[in-house]
PyMOL Python script that loads the backbone (N, CA, C, O; Angstrom):
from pymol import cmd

cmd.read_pdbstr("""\
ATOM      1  N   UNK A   1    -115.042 115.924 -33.918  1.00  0.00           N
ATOM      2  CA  UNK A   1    -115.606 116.824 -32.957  1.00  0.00           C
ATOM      3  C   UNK A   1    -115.302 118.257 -33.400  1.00  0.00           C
ATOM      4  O   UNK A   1    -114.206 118.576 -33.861  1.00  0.00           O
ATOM      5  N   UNK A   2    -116.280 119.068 -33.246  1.00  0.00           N
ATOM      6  CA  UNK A   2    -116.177 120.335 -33.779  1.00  0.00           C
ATOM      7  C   UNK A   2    -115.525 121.401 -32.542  1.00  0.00           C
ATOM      8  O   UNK A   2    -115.149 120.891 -31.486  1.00  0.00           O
ATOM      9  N   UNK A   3    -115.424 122.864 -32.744  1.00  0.00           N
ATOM     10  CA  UNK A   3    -114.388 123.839 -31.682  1.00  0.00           C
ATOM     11  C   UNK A   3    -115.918 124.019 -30.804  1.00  0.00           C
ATOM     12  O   UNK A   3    -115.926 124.630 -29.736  1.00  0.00           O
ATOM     13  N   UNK A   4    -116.511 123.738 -31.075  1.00  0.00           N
ATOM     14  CA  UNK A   4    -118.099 124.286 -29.770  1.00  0.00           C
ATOM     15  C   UNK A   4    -118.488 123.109 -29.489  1.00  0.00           C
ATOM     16  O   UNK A   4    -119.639 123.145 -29.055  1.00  0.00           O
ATOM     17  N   UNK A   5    -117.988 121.899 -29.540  1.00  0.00           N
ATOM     18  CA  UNK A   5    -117.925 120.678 -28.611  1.00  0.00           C
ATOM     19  C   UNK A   5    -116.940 120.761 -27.678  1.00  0.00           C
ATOM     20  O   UNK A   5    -116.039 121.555 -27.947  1.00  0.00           O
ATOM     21  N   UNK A   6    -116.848 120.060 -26.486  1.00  0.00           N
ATOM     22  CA  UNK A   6    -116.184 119.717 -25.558  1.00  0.00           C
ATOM     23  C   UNK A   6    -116.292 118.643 -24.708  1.00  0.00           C
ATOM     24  O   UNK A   6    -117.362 118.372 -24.163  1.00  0.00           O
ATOM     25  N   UNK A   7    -115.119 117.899 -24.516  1.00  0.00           N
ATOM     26  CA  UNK A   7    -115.257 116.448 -24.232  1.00  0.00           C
ATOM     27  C   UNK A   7    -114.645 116.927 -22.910  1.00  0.00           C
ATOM     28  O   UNK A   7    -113.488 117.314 -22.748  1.00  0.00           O
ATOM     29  N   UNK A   8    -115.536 116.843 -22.071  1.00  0.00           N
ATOM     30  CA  UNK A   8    -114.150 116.992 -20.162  1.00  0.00           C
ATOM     31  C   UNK A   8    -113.736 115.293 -19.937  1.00  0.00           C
ATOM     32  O   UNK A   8    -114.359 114.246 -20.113  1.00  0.00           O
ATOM     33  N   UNK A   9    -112.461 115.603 -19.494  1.00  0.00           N
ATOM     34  CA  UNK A   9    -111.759 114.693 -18.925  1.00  0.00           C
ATOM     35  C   UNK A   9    -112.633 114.116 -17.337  1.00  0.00           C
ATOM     36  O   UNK A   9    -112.684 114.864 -16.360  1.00  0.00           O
ATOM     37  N   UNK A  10    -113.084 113.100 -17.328  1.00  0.00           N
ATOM     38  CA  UNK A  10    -113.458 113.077 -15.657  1.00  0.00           C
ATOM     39  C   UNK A  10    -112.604 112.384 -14.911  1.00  0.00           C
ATOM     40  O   UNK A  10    -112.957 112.101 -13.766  1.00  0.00           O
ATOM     41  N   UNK A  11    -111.516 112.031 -15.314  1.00  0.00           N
ATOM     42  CA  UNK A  11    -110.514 111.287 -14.876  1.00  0.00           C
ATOM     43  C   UNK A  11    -110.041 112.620 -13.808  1.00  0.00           C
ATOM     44  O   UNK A  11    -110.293 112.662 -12.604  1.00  0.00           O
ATOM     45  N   UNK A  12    -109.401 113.523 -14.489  1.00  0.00           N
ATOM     46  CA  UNK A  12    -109.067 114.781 -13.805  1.00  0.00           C
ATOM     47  C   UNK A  12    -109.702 115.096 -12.342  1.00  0.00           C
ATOM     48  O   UNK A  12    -109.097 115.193 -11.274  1.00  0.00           O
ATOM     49  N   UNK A  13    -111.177 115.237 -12.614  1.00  0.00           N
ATOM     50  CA  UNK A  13    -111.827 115.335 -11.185  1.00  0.00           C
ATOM     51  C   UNK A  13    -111.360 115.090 -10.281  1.00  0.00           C
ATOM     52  O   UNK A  13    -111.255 115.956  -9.412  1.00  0.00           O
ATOM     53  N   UNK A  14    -110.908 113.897 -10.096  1.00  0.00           N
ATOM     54  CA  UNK A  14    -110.305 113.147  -8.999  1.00  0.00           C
ATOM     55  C   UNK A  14    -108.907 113.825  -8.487  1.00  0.00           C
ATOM     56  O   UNK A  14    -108.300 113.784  -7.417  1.00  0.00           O
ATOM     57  N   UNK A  15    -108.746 114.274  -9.366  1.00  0.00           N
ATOM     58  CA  UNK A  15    -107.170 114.271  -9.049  1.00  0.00           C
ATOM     59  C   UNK A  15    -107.041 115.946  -8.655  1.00  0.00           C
ATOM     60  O   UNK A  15    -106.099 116.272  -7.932  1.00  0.00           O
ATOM     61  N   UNK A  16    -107.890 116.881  -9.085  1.00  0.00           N
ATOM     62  CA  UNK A  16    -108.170 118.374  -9.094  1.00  0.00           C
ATOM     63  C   UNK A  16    -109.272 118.988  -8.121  1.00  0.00           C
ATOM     64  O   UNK A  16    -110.416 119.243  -8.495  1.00  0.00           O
ATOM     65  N   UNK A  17    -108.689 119.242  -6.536  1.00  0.00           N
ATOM     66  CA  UNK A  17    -109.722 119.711  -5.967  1.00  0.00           C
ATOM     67  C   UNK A  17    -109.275 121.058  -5.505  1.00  0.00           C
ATOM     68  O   UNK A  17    -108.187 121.404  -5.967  1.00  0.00           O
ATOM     69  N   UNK A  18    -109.830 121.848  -4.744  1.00  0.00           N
ATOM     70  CA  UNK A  18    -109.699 123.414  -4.445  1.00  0.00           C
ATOM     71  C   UNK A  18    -108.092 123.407  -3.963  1.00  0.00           C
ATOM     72  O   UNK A  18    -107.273 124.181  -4.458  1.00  0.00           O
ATOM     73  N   UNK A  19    -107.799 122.547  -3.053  1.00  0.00           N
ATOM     74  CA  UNK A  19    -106.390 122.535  -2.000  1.00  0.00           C
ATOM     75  C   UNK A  19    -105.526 122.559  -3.276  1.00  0.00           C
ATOM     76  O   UNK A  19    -104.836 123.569  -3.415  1.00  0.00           O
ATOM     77  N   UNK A  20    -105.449 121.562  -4.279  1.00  0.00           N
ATOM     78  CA  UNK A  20    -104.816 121.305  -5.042  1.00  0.00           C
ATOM     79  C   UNK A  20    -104.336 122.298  -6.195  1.00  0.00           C
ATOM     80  O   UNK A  20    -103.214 122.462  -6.674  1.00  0.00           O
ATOM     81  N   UNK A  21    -105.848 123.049  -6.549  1.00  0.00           N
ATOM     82  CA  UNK A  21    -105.742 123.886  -7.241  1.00  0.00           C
ATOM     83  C   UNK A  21    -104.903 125.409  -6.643  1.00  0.00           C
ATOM     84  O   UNK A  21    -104.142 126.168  -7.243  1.00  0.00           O
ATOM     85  N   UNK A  22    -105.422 125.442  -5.226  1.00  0.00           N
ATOM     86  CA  UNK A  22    -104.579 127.031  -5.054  1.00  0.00           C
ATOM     87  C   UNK A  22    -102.832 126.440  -4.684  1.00  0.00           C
ATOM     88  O   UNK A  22    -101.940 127.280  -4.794  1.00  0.00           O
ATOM     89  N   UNK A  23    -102.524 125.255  -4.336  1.00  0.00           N
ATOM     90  CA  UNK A  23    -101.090 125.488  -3.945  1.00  0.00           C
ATOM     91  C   UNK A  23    -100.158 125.946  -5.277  1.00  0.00           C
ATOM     92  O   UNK A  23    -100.476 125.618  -6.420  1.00  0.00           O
ATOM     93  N   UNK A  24     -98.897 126.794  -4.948  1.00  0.00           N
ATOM     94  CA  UNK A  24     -98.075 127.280  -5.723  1.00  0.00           C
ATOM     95  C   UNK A  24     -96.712 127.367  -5.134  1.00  0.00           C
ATOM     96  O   UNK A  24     -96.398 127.165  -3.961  1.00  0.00           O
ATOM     97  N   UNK A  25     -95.869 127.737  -6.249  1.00  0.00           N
ATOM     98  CA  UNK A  25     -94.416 127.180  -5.679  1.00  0.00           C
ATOM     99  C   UNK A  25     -93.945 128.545  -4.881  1.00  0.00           C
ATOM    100  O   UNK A  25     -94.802 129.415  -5.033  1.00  0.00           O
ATOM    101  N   UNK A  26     -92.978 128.931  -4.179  1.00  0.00           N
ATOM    102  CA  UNK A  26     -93.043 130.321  -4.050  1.00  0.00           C
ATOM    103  C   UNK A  26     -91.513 130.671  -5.065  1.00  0.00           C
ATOM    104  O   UNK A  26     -90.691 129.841  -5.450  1.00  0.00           O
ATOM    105  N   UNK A  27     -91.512 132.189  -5.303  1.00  0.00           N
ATOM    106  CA  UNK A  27     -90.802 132.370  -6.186  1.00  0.00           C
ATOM    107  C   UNK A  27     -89.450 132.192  -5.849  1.00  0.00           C
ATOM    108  O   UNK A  27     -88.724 132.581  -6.764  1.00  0.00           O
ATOM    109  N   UNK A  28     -88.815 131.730  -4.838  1.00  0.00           N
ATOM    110  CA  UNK A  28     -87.565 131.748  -4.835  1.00  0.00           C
ATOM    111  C   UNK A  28     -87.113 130.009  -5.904  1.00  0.00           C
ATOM    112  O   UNK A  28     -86.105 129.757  -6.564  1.00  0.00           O
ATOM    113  N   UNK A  29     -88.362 129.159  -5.640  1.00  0.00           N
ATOM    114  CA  UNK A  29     -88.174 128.108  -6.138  1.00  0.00           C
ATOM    115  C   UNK A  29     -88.375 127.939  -7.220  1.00  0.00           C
ATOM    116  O   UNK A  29     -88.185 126.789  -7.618  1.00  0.00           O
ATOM    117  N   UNK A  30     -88.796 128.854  -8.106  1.00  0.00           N
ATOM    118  CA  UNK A  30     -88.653 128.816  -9.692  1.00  0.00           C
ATOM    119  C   UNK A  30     -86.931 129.053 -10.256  1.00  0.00           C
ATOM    120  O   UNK A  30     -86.345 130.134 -10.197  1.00  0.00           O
ATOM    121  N   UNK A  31     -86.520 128.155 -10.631  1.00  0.00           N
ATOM    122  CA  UNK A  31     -85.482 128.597 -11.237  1.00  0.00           C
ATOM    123  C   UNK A  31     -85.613 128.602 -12.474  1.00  0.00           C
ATOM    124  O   UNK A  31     -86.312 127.731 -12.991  1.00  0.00           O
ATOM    125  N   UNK A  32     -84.733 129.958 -13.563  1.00  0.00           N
ATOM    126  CA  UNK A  32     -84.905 130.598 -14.759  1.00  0.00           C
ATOM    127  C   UNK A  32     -83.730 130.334 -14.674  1.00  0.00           C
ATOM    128  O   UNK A  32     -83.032 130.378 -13.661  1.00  0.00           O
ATOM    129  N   UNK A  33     -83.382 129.992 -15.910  1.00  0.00           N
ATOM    130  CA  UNK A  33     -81.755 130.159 -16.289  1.00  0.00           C
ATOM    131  C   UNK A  33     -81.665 131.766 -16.377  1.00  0.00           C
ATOM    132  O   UNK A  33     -82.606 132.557 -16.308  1.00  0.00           O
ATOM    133  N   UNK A  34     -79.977 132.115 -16.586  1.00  0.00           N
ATOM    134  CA  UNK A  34     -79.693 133.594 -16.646  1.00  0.00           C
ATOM    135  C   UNK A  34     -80.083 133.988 -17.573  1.00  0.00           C
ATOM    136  O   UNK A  34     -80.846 134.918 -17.310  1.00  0.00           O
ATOM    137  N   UNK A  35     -79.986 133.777 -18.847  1.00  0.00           N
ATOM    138  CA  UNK A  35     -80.303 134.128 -20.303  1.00  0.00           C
ATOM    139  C   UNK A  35     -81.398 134.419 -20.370  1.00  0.00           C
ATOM    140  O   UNK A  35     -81.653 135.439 -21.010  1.00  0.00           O
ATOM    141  N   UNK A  36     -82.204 133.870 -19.919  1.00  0.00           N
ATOM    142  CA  UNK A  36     -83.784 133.877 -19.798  1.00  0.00           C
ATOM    143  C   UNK A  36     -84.511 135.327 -19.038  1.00  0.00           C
ATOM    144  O   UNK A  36     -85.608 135.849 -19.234  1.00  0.00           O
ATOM    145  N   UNK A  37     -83.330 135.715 -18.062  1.00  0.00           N
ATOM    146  CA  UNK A  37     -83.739 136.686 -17.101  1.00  0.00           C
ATOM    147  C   UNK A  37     -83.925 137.993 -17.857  1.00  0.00           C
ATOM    148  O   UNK A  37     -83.085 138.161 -18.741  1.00  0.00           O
ATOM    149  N   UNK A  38     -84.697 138.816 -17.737  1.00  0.00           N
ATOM    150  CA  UNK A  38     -84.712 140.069 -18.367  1.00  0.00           C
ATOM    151  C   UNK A  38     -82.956 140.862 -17.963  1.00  0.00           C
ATOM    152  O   UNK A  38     -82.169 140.347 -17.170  1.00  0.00           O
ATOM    153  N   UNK A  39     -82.680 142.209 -18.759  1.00  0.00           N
ATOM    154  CA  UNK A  39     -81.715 142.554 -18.431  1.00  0.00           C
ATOM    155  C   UNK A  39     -81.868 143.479 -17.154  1.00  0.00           C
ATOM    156  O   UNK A  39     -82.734 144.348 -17.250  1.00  0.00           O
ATOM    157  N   UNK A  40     -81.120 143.413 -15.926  1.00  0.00           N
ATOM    158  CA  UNK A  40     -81.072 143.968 -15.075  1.00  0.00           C
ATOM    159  C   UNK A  40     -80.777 145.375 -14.976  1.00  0.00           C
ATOM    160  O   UNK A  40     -81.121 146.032 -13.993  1.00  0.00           O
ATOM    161  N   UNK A  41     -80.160 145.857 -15.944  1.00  0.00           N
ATOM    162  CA  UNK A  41     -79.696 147.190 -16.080  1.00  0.00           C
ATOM    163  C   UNK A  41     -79.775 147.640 -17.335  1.00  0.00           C
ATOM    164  O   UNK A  41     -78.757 148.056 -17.888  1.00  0.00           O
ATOM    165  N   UNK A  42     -81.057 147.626 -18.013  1.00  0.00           N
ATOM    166  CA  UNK A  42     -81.368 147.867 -19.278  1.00  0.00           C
ATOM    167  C   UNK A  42     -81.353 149.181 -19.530  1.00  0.00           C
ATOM    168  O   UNK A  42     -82.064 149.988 -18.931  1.00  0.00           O
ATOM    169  N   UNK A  43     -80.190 149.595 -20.824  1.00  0.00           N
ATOM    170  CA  UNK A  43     -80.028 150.816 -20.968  1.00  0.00           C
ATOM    171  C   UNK A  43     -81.077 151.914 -21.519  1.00  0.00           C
ATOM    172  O   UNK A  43     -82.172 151.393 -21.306  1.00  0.00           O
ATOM    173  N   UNK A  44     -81.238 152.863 -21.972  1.00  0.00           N
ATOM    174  CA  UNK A  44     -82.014 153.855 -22.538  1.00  0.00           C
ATOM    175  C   UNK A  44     -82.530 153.422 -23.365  1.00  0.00           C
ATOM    176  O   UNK A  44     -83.754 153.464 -23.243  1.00  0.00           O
ATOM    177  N   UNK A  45     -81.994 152.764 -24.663  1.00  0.00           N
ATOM    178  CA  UNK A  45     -81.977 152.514 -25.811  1.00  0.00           C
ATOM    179  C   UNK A  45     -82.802 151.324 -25.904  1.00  0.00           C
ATOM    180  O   UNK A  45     -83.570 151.203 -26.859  1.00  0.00           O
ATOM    181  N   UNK A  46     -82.728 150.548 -25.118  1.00  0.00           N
ATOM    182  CA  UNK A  46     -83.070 148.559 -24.996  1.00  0.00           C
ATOM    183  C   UNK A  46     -84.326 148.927 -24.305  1.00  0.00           C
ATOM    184  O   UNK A  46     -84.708 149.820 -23.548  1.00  0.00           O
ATOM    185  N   UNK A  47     -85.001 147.467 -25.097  1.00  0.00           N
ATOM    186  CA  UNK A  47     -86.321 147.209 -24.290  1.00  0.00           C
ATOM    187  C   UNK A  47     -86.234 146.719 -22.849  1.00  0.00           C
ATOM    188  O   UNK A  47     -85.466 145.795 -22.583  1.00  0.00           O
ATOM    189  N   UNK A  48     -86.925 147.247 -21.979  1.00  0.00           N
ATOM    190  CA  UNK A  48     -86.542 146.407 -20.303  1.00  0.00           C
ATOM    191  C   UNK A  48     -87.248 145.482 -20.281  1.00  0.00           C
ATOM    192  O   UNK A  48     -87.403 145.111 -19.117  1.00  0.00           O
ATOM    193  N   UNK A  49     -88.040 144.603 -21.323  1.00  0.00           N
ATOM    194  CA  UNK A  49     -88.717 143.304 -21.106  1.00  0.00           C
ATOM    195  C   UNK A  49     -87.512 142.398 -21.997  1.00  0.00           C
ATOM    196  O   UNK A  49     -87.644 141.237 -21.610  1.00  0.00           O
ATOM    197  N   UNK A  50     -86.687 142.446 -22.761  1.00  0.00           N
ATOM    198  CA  UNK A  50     -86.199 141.934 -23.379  1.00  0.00           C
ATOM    199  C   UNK A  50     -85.096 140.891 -22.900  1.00  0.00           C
ATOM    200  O   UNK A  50     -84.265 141.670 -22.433  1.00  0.00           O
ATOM    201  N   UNK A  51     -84.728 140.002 -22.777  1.00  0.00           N
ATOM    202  CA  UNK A  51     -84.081 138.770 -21.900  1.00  0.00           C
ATOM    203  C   UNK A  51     -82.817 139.215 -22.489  1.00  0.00           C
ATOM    204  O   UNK A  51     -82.759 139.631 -23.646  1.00  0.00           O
ATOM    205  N   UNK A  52     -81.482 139.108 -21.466  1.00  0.00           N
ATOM    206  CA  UNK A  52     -80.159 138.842 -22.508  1.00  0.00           C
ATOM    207  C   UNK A  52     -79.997 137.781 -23.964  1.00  0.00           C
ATOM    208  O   UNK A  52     -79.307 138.051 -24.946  1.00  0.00           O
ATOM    209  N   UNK A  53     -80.717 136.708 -23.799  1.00  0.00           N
ATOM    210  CA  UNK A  53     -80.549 136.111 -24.763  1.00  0.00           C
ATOM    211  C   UNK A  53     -81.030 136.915 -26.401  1.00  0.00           C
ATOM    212  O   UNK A  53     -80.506 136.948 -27.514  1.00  0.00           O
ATOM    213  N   UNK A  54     -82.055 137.379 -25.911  1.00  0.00           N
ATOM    214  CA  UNK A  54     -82.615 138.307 -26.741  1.00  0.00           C
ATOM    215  C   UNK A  54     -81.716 139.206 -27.595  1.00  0.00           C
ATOM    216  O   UNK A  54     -81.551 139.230 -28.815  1.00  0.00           O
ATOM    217  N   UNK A  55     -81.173 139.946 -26.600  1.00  0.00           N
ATOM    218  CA  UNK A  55     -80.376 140.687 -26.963  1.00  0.00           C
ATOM    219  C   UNK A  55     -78.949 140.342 -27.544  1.00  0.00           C
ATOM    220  O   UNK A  55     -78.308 141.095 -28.277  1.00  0.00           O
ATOM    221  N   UNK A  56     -78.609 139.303 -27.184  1.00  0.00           N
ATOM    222  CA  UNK A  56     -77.394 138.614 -27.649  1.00  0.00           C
ATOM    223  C   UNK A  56     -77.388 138.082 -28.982  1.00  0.00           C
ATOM    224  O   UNK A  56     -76.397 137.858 -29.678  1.00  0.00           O
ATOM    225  N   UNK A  57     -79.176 137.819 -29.402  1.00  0.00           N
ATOM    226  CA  UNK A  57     -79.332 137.445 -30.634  1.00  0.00           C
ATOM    227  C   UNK A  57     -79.045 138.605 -31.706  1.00  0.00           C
ATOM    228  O   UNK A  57     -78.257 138.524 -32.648  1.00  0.00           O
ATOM    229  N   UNK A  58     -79.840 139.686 -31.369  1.00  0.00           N
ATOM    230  CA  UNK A  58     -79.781 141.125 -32.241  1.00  0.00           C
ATOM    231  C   UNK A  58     -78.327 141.450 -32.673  1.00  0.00           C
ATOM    232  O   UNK A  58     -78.070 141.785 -33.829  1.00  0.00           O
ATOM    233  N   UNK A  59     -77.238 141.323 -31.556  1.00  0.00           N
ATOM    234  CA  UNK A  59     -76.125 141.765 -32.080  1.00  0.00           C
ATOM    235  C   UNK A  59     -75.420 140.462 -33.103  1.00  0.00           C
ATOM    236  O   UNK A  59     -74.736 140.518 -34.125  1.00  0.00           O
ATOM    237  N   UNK A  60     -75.786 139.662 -32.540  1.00  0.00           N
ATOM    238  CA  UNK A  60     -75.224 138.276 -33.980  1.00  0.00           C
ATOM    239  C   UNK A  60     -75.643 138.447 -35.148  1.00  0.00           C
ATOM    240  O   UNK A  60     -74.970 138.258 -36.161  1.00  0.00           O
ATOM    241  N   UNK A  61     -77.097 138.920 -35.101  1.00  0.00           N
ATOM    242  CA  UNK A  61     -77.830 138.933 -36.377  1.00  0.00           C
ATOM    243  C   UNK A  61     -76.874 140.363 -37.178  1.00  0.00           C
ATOM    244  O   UNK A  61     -76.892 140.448 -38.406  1.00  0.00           O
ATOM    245  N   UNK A  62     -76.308 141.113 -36.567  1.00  0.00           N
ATOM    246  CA  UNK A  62     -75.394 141.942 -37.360  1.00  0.00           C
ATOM    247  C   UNK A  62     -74.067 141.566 -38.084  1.00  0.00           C
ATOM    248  O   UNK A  62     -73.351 142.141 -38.904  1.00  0.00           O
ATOM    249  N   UNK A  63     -74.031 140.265 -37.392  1.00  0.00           N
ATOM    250  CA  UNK A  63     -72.516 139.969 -37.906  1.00  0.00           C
ATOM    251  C   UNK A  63     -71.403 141.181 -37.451  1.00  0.00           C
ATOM    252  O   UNK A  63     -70.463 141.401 -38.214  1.00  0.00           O
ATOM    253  N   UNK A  64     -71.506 141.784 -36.472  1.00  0.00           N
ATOM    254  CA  UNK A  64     -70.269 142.555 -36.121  1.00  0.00           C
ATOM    255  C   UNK A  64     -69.137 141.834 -36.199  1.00  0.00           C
ATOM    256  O   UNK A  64     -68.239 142.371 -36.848  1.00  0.00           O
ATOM    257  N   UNK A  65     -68.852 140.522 -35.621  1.00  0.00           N
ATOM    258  CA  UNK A  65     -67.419 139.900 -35.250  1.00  0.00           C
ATOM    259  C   UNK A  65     -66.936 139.517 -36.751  1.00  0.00           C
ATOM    260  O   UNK A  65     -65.811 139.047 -36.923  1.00  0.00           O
ATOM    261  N   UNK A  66     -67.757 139.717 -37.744  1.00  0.00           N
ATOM    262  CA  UNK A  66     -67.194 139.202 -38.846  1.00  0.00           C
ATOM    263  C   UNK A  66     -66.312 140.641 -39.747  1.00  0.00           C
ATOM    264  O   UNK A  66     -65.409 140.565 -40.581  1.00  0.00           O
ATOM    265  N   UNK A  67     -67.039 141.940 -39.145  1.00  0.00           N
ATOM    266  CA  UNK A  67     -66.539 143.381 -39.594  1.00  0.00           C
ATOM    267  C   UNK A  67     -64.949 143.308 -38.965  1.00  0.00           C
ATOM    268  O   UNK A  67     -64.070 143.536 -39.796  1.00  0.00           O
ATOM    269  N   UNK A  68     -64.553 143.043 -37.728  1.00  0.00           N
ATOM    270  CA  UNK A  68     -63.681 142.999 -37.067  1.00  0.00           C
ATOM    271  C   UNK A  68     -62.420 142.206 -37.510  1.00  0.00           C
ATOM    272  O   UNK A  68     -61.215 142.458 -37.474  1.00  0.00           O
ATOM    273  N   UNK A  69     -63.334 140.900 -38.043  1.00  0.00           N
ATOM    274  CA  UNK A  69     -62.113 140.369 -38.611  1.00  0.00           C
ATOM    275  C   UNK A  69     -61.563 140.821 -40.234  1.00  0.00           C
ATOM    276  O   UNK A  69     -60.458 140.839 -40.776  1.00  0.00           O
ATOM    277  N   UNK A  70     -62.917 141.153 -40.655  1.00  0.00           N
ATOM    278  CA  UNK A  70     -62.373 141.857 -42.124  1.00  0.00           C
ATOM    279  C   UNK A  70     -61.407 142.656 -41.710  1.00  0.00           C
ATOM    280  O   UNK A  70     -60.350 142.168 -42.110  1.00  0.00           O
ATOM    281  N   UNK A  71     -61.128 144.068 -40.851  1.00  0.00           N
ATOM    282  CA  UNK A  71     -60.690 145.022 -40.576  1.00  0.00           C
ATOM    283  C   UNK A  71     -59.320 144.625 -40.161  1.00  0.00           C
ATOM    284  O   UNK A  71     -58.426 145.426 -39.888  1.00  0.00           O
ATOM    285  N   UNK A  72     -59.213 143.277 -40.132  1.00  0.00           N
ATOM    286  CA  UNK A  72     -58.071 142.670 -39.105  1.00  0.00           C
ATOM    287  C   UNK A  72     -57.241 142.344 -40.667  1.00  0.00           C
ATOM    288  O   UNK A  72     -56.128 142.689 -41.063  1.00  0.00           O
ATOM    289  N   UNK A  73     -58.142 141.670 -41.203  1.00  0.00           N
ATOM    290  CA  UNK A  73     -57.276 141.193 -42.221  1.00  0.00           C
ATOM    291  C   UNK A  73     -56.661 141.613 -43.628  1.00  0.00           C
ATOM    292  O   UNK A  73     -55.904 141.003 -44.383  1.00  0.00           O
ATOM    293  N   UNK A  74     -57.320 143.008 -43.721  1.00  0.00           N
ATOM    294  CA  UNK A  74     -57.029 143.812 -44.148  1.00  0.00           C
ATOM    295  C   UNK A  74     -55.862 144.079 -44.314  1.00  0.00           C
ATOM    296  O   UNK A  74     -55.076 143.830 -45.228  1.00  0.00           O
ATOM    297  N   UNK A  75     -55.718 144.977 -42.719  1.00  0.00           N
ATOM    298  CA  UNK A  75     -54.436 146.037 -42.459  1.00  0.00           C
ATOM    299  C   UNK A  75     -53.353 145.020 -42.451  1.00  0.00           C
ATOM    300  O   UNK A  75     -52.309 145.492 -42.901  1.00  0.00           O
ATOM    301  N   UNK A  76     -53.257 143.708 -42.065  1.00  0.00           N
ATOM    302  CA  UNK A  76     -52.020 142.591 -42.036  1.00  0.00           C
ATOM    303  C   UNK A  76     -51.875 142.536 -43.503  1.00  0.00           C
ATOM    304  O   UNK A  76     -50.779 142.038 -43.762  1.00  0.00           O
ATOM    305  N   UNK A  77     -52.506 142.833 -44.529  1.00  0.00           N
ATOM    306  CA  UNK A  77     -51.450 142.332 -46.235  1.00  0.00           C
ATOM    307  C   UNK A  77     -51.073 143.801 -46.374  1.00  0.00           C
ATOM    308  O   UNK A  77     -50.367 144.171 -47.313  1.00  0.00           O
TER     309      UNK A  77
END
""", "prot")
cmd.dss("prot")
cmd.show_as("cartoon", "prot")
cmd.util.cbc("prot")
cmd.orient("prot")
């Protein structure tokens, strides 16, 4: 079957009518994990669409905690 064919499901029909189609959950009942949530107090600098997880990734991808420990292990010899 080619992309300008289309096969409809008629099984669906049955099961898909107007009532069905407009009900929705209301938003208190969506639950998002936290990570997922945009940041609530997104600074100057940061995107305000950007999720903590997001952001939690950017600073890993620097490897900071690995500068810290160089710096650590350093000054101890």
């Amino acid at each position: 079957m080619s992309d300008s064919q289309c096969r409809s499901s008629r099984h669906l029909i049955d099961i898909v009518d107007p009532r069905w189609r407009s009900e929705a959950l209301p938003f208190e009942d969506i639950a998002v994990p936290h990570a997922e949530l945009p940041d609530p107090e997104p600074d100057s600098n940061g995107q305000p669409t950007e999720t903590l997880s997001e952001q939690e990734k950017k600073w890993s991808d620097l490897a900071l905690q690995l500068l810290n420990q160089h710096i650590t292990s350093s000054t101890s010899n």
